[in-house]
Structure formats: structure tokens, C-alpha cells
PyMOL Python script that loads the backbone (N, CA, C, O; Angstrom):
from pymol import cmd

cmd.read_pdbstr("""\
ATOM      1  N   UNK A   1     107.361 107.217  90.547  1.00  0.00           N
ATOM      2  CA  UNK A   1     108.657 107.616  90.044  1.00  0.00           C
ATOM      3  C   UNK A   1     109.701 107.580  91.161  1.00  0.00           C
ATOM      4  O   UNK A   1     110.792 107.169  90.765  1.00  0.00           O
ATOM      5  N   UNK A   2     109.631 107.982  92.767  1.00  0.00           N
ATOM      6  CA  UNK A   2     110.423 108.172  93.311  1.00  0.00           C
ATOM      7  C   UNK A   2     110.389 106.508  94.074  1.00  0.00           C
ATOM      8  O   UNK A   2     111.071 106.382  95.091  1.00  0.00           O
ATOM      9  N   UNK A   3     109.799 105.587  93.696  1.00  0.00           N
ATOM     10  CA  UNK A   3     109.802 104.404  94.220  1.00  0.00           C
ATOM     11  C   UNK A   3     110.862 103.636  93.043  1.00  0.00           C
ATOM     12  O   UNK A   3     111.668 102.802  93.458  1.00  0.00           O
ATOM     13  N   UNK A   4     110.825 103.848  92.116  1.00  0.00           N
ATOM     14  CA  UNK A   4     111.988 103.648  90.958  1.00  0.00           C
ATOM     15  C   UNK A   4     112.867 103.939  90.927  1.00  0.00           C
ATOM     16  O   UNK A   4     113.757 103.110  90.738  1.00  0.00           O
ATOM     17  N   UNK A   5     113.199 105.456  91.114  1.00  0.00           N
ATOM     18  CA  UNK A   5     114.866 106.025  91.705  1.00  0.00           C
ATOM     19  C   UNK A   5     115.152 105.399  93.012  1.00  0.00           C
ATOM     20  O   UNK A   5     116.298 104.952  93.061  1.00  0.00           O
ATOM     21  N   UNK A   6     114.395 105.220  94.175  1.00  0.00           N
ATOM     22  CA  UNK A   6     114.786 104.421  95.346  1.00  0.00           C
ATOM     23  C   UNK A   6     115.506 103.424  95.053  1.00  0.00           C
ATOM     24  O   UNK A   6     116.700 103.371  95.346  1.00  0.00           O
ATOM     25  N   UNK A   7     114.532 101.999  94.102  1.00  0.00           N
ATOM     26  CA  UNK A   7     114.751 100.731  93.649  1.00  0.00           C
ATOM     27  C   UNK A   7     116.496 101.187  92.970  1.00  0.00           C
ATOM     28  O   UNK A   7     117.511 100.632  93.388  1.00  0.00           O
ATOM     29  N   UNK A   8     116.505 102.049  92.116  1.00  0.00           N
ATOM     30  CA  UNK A   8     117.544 102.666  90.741  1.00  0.00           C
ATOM     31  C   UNK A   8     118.754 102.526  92.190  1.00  0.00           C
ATOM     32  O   UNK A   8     119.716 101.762  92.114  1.00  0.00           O
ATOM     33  N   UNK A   9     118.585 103.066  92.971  1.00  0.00           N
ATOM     34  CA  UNK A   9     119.653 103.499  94.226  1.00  0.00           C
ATOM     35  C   UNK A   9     119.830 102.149  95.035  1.00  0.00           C
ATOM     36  O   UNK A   9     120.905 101.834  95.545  1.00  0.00           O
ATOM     37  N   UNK A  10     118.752 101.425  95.104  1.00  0.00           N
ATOM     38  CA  UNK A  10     119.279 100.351  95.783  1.00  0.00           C
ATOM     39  C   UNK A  10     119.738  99.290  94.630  1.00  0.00           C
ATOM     40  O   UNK A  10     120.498  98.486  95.169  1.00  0.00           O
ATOM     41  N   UNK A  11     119.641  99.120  93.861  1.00  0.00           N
ATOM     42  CA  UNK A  11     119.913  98.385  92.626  1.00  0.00           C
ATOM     43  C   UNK A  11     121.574  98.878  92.760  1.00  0.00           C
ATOM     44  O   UNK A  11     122.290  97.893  92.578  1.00  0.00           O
ATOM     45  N   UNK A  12     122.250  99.934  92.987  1.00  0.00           N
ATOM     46  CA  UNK A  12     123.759 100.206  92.878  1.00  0.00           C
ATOM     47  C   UNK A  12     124.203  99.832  93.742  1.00  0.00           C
ATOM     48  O   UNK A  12     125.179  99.117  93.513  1.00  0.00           O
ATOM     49  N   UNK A  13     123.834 100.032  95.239  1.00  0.00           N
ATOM     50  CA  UNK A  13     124.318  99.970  96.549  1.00  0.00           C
ATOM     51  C   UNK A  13     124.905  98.279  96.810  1.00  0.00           C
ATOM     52  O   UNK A  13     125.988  97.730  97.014  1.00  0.00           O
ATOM     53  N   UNK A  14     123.137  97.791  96.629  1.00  0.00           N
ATOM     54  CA  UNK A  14     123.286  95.925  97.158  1.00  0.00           C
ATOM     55  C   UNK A  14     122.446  95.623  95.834  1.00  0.00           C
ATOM     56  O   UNK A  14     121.218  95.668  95.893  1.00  0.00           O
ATOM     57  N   UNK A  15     123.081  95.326  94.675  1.00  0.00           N
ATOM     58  CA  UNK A  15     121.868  94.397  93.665  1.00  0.00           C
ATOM     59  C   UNK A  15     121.292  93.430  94.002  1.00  0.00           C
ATOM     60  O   UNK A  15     120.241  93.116  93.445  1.00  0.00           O
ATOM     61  N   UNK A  16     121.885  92.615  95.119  1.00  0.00           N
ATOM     62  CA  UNK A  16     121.171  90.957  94.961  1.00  0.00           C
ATOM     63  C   UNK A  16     119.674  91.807  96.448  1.00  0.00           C
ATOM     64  O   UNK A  16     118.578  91.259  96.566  1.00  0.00           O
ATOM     65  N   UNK A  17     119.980  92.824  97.132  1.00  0.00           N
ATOM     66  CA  UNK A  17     118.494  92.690  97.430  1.00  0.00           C
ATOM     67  C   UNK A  17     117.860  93.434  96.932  1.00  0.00           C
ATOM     68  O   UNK A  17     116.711  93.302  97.352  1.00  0.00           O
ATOM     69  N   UNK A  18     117.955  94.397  96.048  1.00  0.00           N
ATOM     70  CA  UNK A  18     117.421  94.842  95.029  1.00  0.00           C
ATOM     71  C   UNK A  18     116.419  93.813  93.812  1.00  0.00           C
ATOM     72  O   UNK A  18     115.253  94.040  93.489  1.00  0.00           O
ATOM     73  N   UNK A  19     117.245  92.749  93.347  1.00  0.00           N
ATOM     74  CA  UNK A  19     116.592  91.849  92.598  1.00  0.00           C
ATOM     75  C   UNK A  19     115.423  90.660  93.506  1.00  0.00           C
ATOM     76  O   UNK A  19     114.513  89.970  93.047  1.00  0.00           O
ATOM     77  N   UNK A  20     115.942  90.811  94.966  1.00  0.00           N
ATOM     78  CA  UNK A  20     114.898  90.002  95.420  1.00  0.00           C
ATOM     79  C   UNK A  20     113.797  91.298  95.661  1.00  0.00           C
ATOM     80  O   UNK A  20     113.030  91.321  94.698  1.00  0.00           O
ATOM     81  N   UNK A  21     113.616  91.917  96.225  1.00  0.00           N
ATOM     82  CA  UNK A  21     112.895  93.175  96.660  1.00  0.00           C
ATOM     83  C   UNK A  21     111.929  93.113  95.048  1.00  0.00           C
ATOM     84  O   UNK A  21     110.751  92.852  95.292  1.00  0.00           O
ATOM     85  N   UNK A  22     112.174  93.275  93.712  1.00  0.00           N
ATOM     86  CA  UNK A  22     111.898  92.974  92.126  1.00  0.00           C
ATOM     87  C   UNK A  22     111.226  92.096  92.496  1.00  0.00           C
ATOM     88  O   UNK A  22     110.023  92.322  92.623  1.00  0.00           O
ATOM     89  N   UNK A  23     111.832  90.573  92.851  1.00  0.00           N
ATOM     90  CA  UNK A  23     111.021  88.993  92.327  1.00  0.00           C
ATOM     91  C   UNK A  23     109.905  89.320  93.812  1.00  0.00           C
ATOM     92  O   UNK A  23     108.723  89.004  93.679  1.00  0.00           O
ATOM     93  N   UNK A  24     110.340  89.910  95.083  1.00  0.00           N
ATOM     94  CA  UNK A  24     108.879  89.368  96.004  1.00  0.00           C
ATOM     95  C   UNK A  24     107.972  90.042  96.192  1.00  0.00           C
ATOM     96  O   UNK A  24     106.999  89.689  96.859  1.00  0.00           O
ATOM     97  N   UNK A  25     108.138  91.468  95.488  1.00  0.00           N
ATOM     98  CA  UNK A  25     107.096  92.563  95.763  1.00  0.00           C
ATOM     99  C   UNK A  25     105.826  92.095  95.027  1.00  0.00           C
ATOM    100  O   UNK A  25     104.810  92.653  95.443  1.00  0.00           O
ATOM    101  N   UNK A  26     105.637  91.211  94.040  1.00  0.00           N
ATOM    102  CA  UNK A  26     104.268  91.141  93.577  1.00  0.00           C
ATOM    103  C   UNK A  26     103.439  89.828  94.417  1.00  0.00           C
ATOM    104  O   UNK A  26     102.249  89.691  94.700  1.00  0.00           O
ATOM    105  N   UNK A  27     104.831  88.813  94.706  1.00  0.00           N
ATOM    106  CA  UNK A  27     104.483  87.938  95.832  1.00  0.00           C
ATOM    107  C   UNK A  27     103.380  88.323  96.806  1.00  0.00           C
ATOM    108  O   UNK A  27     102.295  87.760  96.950  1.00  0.00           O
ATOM    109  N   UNK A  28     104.038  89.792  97.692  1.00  0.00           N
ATOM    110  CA  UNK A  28     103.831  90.125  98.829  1.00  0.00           C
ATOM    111  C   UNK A  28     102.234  90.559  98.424  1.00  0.00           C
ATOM    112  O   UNK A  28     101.233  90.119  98.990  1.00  0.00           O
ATOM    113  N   UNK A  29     102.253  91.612  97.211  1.00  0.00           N
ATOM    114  CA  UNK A  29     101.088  92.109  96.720  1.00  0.00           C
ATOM    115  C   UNK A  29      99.455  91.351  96.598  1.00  0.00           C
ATOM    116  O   UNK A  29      98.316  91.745  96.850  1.00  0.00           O
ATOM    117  N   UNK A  30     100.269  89.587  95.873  1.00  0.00           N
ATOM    118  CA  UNK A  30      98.948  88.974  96.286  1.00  0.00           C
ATOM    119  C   UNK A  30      98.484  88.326  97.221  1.00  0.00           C
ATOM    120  O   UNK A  30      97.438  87.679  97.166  1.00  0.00           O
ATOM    121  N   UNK A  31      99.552  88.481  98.627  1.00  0.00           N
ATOM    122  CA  UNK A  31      99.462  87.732  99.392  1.00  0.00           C
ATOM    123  C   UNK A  31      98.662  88.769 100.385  1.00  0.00           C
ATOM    124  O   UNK A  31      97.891  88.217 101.170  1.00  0.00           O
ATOM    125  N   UNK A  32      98.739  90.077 100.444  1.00  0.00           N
ATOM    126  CA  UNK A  32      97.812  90.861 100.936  1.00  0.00           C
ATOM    127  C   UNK A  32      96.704  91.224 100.605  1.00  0.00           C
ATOM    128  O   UNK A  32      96.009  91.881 101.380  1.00  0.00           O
ATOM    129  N   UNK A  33      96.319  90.903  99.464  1.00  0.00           N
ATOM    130  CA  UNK A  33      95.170  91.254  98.170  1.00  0.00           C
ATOM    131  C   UNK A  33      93.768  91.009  98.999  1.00  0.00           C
ATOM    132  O   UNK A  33      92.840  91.819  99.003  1.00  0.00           O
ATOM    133  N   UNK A  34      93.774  89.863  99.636  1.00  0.00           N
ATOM    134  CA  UNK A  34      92.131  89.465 100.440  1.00  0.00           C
ATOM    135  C   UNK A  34      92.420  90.500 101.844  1.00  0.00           C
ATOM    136  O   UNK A  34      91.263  90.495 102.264  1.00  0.00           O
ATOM    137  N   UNK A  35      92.869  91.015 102.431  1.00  0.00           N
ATOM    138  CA  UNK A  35      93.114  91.451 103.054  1.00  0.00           C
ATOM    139  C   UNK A  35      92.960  93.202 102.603  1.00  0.00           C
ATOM    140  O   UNK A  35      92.673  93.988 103.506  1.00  0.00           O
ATOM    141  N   UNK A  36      93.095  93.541 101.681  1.00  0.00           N
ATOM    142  CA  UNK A  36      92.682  94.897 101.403  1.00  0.00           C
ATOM    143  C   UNK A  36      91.277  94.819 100.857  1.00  0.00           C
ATOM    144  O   UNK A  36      90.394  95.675 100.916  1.00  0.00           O
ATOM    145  N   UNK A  37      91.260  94.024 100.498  1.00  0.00           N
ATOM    146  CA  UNK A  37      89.627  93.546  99.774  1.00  0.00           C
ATOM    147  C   UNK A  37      88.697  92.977 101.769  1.00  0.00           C
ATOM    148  O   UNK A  37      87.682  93.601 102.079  1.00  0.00           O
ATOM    149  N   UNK A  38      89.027  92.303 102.378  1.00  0.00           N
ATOM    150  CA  UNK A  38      88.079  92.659 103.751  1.00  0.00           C
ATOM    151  C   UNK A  38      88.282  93.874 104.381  1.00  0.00           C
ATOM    152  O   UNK A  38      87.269  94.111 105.039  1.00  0.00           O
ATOM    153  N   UNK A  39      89.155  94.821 104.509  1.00  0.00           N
ATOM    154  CA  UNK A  39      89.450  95.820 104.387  1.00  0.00           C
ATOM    155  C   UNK A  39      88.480  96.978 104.178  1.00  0.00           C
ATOM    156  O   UNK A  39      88.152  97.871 104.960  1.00  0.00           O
ATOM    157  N   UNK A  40      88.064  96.705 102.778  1.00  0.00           N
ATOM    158  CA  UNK A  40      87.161  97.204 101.918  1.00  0.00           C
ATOM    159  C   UNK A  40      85.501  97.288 102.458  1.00  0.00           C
ATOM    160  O   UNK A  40      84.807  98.251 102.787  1.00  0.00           O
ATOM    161  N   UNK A  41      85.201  95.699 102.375  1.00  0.00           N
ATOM    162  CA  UNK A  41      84.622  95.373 102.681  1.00  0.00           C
ATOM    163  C   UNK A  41      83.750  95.550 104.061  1.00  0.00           C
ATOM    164  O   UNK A  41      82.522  95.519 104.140  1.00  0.00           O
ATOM    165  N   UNK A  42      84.896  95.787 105.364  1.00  0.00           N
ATOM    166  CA  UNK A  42      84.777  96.283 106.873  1.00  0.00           C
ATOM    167  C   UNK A  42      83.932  97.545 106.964  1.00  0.00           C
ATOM    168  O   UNK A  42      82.845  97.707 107.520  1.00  0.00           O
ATOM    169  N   UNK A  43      84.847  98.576 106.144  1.00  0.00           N
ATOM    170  CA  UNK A  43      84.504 100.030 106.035  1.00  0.00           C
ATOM    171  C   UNK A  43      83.225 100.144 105.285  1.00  0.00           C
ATOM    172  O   UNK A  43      82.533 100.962 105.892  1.00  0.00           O
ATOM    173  N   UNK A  44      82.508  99.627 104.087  1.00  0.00           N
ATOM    174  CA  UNK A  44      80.926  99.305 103.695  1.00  0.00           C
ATOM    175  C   UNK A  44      80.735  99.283 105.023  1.00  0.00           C
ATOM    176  O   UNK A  44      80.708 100.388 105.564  1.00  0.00           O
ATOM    177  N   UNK A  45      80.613  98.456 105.616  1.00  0.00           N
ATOM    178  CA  UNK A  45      79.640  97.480 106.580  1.00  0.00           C
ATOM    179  C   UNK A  45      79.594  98.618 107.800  1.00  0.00           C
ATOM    180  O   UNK A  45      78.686  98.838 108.601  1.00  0.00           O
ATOM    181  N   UNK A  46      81.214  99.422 107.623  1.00  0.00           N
ATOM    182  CA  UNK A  46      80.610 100.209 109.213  1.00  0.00           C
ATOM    183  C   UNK A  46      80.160 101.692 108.569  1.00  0.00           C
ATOM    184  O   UNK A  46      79.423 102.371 109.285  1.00  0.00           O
ATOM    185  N   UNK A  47      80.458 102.109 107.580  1.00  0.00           N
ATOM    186  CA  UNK A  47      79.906 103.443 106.485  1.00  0.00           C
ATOM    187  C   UNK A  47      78.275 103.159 106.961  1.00  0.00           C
ATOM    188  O   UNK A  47      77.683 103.884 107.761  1.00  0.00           O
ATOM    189  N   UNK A  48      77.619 101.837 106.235  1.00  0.00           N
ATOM    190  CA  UNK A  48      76.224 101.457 106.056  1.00  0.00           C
ATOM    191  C   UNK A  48      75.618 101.622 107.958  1.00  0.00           C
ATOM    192  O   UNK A  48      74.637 102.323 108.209  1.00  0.00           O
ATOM    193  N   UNK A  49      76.434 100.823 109.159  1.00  0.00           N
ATOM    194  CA  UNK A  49      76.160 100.746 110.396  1.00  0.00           C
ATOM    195  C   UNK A  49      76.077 102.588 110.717  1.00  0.00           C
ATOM    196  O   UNK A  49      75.032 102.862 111.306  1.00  0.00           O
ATOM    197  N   UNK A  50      76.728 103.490 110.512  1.00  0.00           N
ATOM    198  CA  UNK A  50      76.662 105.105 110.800  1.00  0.00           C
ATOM    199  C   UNK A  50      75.668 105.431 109.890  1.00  0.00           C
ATOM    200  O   UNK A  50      74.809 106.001 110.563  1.00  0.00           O
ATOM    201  N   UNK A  51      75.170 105.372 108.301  1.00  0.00           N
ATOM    202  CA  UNK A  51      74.112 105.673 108.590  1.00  0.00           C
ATOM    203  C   UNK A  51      72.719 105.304 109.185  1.00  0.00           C
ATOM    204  O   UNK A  51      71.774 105.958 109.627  1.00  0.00           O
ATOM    205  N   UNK A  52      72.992 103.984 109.009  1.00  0.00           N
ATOM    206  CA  UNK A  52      71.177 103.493 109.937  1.00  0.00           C
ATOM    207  C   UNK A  52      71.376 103.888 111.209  1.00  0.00           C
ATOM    208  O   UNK A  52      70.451 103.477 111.910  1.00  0.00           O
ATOM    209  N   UNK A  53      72.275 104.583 111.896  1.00  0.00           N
ATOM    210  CA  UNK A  53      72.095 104.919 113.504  1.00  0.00           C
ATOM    211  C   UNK A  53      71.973 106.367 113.142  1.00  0.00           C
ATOM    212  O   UNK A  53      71.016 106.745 113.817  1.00  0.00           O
ATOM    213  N   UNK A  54      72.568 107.738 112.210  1.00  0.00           N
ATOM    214  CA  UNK A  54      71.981 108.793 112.368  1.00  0.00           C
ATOM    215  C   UNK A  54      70.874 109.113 111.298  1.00  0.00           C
ATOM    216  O   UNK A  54      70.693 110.326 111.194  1.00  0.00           O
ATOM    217  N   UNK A  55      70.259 108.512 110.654  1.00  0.00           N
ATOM    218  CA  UNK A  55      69.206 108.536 109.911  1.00  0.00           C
ATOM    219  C   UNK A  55      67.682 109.106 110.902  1.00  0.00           C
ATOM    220  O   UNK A  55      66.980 110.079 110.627  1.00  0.00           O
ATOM    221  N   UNK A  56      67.541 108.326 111.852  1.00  0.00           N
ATOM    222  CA  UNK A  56      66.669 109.209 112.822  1.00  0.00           C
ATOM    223  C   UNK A  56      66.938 110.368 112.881  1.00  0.00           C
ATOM    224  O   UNK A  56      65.918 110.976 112.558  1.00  0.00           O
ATOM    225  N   UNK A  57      68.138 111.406 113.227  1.00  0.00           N
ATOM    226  CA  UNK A  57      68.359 112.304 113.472  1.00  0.00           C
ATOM    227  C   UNK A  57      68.397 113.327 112.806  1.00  0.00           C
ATOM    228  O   UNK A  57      68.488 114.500 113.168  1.00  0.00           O
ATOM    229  N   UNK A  58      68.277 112.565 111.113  1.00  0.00           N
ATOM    230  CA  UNK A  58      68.832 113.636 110.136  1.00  0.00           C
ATOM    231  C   UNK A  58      67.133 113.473 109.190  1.00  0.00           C
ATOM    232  O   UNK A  58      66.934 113.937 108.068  1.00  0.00           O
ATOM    233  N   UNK A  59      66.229 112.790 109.932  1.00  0.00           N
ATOM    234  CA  UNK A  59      65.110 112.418 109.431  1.00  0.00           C
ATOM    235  C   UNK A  59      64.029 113.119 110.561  1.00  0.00           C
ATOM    236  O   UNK A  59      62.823 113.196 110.325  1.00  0.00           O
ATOM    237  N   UNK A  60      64.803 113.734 112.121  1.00  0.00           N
ATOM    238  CA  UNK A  60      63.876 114.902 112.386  1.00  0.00           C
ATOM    239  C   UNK A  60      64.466 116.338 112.164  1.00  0.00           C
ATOM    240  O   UNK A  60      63.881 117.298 111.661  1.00  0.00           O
ATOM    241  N   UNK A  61      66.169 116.263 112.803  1.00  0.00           N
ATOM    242  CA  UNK A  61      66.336 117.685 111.455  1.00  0.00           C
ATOM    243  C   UNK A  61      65.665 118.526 110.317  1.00  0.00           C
ATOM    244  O   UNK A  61      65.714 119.739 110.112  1.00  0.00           O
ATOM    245  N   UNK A  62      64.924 117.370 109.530  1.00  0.00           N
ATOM    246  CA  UNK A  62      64.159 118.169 108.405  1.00  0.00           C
ATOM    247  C   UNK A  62      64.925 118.060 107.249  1.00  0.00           C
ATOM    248  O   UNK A  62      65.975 117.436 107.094  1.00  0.00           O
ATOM    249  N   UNK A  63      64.073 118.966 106.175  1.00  0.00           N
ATOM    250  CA  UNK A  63      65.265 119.492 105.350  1.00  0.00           C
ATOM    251  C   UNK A  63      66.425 120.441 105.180  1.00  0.00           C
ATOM    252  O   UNK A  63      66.214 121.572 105.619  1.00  0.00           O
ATOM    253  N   UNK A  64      67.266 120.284 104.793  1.00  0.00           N
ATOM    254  CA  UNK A  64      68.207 121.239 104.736  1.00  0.00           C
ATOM    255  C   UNK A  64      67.760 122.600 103.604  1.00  0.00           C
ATOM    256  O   UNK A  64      67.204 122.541 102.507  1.00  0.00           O
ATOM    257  N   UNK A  65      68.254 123.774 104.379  1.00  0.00           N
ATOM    258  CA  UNK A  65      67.810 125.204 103.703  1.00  0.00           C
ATOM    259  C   UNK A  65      69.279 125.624 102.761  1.00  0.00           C
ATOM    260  O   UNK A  65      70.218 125.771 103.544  1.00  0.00           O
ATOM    261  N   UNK A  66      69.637 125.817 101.499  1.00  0.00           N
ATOM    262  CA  UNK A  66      70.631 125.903 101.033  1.00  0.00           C
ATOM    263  C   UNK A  66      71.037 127.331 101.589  1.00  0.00           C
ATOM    264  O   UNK A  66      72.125 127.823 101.292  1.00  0.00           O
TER     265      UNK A  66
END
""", "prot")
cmd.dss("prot")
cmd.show_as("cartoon", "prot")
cmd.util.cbc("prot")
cmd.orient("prot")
């Protein structure tokens, strides 16, 4: 909502970059798209790398006592 009143405010101020800001924002959106998706992808890979390194540790710990 407050990204709409922004747009609403710049739409009065300067329309013509208002209407480009409209036509390139979905541009920009898929042009970053693989990039939030390796992103994604990075954080698996180092999530999965932290646990196979404290798994020893939490495998002589024991069990946990609630």
C-alpha cells in the first residue's frame, strides 16, 4: 500500500518517470529472478554444509531433556 501512495505521489510530481518506473519495474523483476532463485539455492547448500559439520556434536551431546 505505501509503495502505491509513493508511485500515487510520484505519478503528480514527474508523470513521465512515474510511467517509466510502471513499464520497467517488472522488466527489472525478471531480470533479477535467476538471481534470487541462486540466491536461494546458495543458502540450501550452506544451511545443508552447517549441518553436516555440527551433526558430530549434536550426535555426542545426546538427547535433549525437555
Amino acid at each position: 500500500m505505501i509503495a502505491f501512495l509513493l508511485w500515487c505521489i510520484l505519478l503528480i510530481l514527474c508523470w513521465p518517470l512515474a510511467l517509466a518506473a510502471l513499464v520497467l519495474y517488472p522488466l527489472v523483476w525478471l531480470i533479477l529472478l535467476p538471481f534470487r532463485i541462486v540466491g536461494i539455492a546458495v543458502g540450501g547448500v550452506l544451511e545443508l554444509l552447517w549441518a553436516m559439520m555440527t551433526l558430530p556434536a549434536r550426535v555426542l551431546r545426546g538427547p535433549r531433556r525437555a
